[in-house]
C-alpha positions as CSV (number, residue, x, y, z in Angstrom):
1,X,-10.0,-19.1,13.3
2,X,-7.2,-21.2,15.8
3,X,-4.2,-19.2,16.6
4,X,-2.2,-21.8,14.7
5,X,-4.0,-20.9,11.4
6,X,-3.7,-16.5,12.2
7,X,-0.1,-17.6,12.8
8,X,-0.1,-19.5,9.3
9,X,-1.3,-16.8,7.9
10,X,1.1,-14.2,9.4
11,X,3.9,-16.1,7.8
12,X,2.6,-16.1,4.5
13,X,1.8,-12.1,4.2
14,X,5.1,-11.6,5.8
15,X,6.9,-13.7,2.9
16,X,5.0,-12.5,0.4
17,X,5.6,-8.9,1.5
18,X,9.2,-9.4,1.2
19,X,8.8,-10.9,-2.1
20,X,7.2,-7.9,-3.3
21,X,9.8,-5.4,-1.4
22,X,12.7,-7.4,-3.1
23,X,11.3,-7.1,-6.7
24,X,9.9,-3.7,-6.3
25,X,11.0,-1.5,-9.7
26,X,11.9,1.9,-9.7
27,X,9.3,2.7,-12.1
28,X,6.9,0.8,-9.0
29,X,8.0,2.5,-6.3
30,X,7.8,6.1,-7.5
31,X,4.3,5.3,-8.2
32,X,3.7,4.4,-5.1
33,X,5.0,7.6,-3.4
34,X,2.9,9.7,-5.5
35,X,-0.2,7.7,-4.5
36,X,0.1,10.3,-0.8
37,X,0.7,13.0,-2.7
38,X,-2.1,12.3,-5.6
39,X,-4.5,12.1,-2.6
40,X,-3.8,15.3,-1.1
41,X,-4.5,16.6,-3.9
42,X,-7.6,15.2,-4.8
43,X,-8.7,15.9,-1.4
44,X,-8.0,19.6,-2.2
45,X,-9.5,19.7,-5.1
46,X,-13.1,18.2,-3.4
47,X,-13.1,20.3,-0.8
48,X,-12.7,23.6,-3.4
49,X,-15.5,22.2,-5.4
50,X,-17.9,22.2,-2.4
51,X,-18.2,25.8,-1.9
């Protein structure tokens, strides 16, 4: 891969990460803070099962 062609593709992620920040929902991003806190959780809960 030629530098041109990571910097190509740099661009594009970045524009298309602003696209998605700009038309986040509220409903979308509360679901993505509990997706943390969900794993905690779950990680808790394996490691009470293992015992």
């Amino acid at each position: 891969m030629s530098v041109a062609t990571t910097k190509a593709s740099f661009s594009k992620l970045k524009i298309i990460k602003n696209y998605l920040r700009n038309t986040m929902t509220q409903t979308r991003s509360c679901s993505l803070a509990m997706i943390p806190t969900e794993k905690k959780i779950g990680e808790q809960f394996w490691l009470c099962n293992q015992s």
